[in-house]
C-alpha positions as CSV (number, residue, x, y, z in Angstrom):
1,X,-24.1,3.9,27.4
2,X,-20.9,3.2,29.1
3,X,-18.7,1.1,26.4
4,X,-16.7,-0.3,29.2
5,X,-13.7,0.1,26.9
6,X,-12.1,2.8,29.6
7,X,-8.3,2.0,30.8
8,X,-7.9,-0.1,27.4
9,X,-5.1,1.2,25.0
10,X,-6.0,1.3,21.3
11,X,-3.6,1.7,18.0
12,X,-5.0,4.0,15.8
13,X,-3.6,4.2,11.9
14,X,-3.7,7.2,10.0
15,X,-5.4,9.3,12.9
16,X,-3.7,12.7,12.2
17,X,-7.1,13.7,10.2
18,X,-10.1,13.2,8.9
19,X,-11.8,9.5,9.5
20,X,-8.5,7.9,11.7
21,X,-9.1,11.0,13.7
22,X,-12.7,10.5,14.2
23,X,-12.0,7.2,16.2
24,X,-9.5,8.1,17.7
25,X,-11.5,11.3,19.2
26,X,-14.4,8.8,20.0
27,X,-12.1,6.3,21.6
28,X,-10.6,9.0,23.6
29,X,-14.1,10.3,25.2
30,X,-14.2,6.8,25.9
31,X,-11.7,6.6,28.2
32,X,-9.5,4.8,26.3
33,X,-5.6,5.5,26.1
34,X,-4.7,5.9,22.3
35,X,-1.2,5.3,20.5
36,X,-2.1,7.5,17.5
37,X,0.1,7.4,13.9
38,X,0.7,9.0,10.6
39,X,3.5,10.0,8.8
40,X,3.3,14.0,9.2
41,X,4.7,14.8,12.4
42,X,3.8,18.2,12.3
43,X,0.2,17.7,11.7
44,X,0.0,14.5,14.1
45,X,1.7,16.1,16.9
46,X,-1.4,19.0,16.7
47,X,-3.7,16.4,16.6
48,X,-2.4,14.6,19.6
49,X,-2.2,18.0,21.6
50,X,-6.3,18.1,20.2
51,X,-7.1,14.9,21.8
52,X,-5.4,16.1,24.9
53,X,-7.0,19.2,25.3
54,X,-10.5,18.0,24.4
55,X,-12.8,18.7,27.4
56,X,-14.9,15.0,26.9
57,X,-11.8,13.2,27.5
58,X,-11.7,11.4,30.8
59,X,-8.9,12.5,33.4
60,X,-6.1,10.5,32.8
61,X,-6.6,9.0,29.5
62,X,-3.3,8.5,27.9
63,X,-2.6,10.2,23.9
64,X,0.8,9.0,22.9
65,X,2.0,9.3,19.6
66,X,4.2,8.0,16.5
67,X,5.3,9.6,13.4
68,X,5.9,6.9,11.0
69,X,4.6,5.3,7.5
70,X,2.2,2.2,9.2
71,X,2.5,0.8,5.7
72,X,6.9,-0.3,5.8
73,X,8.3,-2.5,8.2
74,X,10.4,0.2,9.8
75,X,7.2,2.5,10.5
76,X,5.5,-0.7,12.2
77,X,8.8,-1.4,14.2
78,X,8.8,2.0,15.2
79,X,4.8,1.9,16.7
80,X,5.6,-1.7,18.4
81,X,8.9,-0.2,19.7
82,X,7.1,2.7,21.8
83,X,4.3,0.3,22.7
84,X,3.9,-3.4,22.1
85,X,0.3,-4.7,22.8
86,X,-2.6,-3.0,22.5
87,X,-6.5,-4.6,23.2
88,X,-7.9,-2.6,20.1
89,X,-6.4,-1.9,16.8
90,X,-7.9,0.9,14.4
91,X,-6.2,0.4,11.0
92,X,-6.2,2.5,8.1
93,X,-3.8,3.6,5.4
94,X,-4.6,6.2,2.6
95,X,-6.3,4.3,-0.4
96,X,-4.2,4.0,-3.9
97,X,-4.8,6.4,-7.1
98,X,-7.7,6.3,-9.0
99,X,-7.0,5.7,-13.2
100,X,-7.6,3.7,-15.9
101,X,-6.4,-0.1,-14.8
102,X,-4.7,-0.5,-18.6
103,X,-1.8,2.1,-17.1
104,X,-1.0,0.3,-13.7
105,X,1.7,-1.9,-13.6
106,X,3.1,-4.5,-11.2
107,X,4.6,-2.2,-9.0
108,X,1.6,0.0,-8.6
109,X,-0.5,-3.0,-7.9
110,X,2.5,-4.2,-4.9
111,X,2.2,-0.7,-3.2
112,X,-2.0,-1.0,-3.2
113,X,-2.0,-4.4,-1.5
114,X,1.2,-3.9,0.4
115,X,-0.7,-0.4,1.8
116,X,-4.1,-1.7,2.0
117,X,-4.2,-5.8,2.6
118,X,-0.7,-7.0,3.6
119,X,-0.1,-3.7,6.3
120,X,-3.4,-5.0,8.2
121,X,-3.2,-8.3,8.2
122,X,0.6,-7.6,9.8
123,X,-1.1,-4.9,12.4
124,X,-3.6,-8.3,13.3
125,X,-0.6,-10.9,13.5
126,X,1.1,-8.6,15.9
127,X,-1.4,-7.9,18.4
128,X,-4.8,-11.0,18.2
129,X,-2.2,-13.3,20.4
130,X,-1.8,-10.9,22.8
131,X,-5.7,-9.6,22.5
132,X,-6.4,-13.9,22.8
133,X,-4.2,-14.1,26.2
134,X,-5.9,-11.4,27.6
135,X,-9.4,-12.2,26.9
136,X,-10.9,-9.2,24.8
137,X,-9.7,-8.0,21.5
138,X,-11.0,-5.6,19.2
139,X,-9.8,-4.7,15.3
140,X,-11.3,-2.2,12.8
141,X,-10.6,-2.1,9.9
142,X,-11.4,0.9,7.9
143,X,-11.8,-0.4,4.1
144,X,-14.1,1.5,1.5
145,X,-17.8,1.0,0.4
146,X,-16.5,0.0,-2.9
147,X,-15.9,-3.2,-1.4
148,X,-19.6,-3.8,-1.5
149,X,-20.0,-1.5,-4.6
150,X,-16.9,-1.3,-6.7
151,X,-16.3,1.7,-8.8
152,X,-14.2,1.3,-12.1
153,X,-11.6,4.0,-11.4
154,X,-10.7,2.5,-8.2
155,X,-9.5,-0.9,-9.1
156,X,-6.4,-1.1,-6.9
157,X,-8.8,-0.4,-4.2
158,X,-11.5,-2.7,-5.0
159,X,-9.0,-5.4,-6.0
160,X,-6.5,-4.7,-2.4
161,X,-9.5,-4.5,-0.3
162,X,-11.5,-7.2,-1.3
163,X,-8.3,-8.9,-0.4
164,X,-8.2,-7.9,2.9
165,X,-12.1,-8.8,2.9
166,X,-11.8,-12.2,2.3
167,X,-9.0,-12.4,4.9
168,X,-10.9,-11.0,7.7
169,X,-13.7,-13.0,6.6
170,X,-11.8,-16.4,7.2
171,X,-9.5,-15.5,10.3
172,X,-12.8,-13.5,12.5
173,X,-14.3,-16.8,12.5
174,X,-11.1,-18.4,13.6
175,X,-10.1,-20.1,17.4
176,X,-9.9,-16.3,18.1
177,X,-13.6,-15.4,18.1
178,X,-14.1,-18.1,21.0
179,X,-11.2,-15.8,23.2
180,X,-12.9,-12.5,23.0
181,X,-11.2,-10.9,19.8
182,X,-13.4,-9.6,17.1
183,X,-12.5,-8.2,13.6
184,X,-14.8,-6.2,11.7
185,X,-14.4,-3.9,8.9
186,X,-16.4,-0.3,8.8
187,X,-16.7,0.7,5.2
188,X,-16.9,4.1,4.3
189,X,-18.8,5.9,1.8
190,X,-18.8,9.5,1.4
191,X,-17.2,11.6,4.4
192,X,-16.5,14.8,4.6
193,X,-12.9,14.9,4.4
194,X,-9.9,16.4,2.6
195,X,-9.7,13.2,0.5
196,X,-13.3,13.6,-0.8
197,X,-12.5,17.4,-1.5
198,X,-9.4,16.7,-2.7
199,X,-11.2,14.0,-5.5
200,X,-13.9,16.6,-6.0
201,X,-11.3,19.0,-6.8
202,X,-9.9,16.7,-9.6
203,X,-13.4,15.8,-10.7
204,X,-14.2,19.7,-11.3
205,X,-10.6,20.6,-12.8
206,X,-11.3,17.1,-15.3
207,X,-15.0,18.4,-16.2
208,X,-14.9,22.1,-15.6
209,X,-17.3,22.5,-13.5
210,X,-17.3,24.8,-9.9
211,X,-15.9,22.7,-7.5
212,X,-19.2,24.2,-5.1
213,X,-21.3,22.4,-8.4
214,X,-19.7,18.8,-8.3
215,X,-20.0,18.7,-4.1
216,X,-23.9,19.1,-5.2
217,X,-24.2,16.4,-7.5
218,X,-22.0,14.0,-5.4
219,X,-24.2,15.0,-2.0
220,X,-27.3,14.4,-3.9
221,X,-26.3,11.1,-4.9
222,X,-27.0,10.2,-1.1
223,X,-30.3,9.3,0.4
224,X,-29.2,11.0,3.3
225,X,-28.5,14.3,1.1
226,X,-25.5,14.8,3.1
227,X,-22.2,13.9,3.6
228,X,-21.4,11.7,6.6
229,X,-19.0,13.6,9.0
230,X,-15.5,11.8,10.9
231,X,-17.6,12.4,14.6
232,X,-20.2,9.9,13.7
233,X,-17.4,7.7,11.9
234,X,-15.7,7.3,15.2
235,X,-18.7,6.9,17.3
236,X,-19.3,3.6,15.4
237,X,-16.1,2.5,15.2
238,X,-16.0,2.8,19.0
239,X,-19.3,0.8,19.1
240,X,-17.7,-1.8,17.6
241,X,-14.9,-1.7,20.0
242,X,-17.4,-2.2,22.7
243,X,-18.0,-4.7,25.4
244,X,-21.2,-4.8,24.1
245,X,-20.5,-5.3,20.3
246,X,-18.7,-8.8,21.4
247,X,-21.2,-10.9,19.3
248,X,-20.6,-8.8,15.8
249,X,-17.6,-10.5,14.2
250,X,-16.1,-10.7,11.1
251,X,-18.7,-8.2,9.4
252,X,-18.6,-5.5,6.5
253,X,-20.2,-2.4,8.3
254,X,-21.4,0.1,5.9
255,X,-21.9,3.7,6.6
256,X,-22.9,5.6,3.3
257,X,-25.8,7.3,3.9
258,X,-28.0,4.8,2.5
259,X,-26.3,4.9,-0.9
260,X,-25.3,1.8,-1.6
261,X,-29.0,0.4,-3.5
262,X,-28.6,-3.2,-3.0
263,X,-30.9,-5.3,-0.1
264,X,-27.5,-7.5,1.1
């Protein structure tokens, strides 16, 4: 299926690895020219050189990239600064701690919404007017399944995403939807990632238990008995970004697996 997203740019968040990667990988085979970010230079720079070099991308596709923390003023200044409108817009910024809620404070609830609610609805203020003019528009945003399923040792999550939810939900459904522009978000469950490792590891140093033991028990949690991998991640987030996704808008997507148990 051609996507007939090809010659579009796209602004892809946190793309140096794992799920930001994925789309912007997909997106890339897609024909589409890519403005990727993250804050490690080192590792983003590799990943750009990845894209470049990977034989499905289309001659003459377009990888730029930006070092910078998406989530301050100064690192979104710096991404506008090398390239001001873009047609899509991939965000996604690194979720907050898990713990108990009785030991986060003020300031640790501030840094989860300013990461994971304010940062995207900044990306979307900067670029729907521009997406409007031109007549087509897509934004994904990459939340977490425990929007639709909330788990008690990610509270900042739940409660900054949910945020975010509820934003989306009102401003998808806006003037905007009748000028092309969609905004979805595509929830994750489990991936496999370093961030799911790198829980897994605290999980198995916490209980004692082989990290090879607690990977088990979390895979066969899934219907699917595996874990969901960043290639297939990006293929639907590039879906969405599709001419031919232009009638989804202002949805939660949910790719877990099947895990989640409810029927809405």
């Amino acid at each position: 299926m051609d996507l007939g997203i090809a010659g579009k740019w796209a602004l892809v968040c946190g793309a140096s690895k794992g799920l930001g990667f994925g789309c912007a990988q997909a997106l890339v085979r897609e024909g589409v020219n890519v403005l990727i970010v993250a804050r490690g230079a080192e590792t983003l720079q590799a990943s750009a050189a990845k894209l470049m070099a990977d034989g499905a991308r289309p001659m003459g596709t377009t990888v730029q990239f930006v070092a910078a923390d998406i989530t301050t003023p100064e690192g979104r200044q710096a991404v506008f600064a090398a390239r001001s409108d873009f047609d899509i817009v991939v965000t996604n910024a690194g979720g907050p701690p898990t713990g108990d809620f009785r030991d986060w404070d003020r300031d640790a609830w501030i840094r989860a919404v300013d990461a994971n609610m304010l940062t995207p609805i900044e990306l979307i203020k900067a670029t729907v007017d521009g997406m409007a003019a031109r007549g087509f528009g897509r934004i994904i945003n990459i939340t977490s399944s425990a929007v639709k399923a909330p788990i008690d040792i990610l509270g900042l999550s739940n409660g900054a995403r949910s945020g975010l939810t509820g934003f989306v939900a009102g401003v998808s459904r806006s003037k905007l939807a009748g000028q092309g522009v969609t905004i979805n978000n595509l929830l994750p469950g489990a991936f496999d990632t370093d961030r799911l490792k790198g829980n897994m590891q605290g999980a198995a140093q916490k209980t004692g238990q082989p990290f090879e033991v607690i990977m088990a028990a979390r895979r066969k949690t899934i219907p699917a008995q595996r874990f969901g991998t960043p290639e297939e991640f990006g293929a639907i987030c590039a879906f969405l970004c599709s001419v031919q996704a232009g009638y989804i808008n202002g949805q939660n997507v949910l790719a877990d697996g099947g895990a989640y148990p409810g029927t809405f």
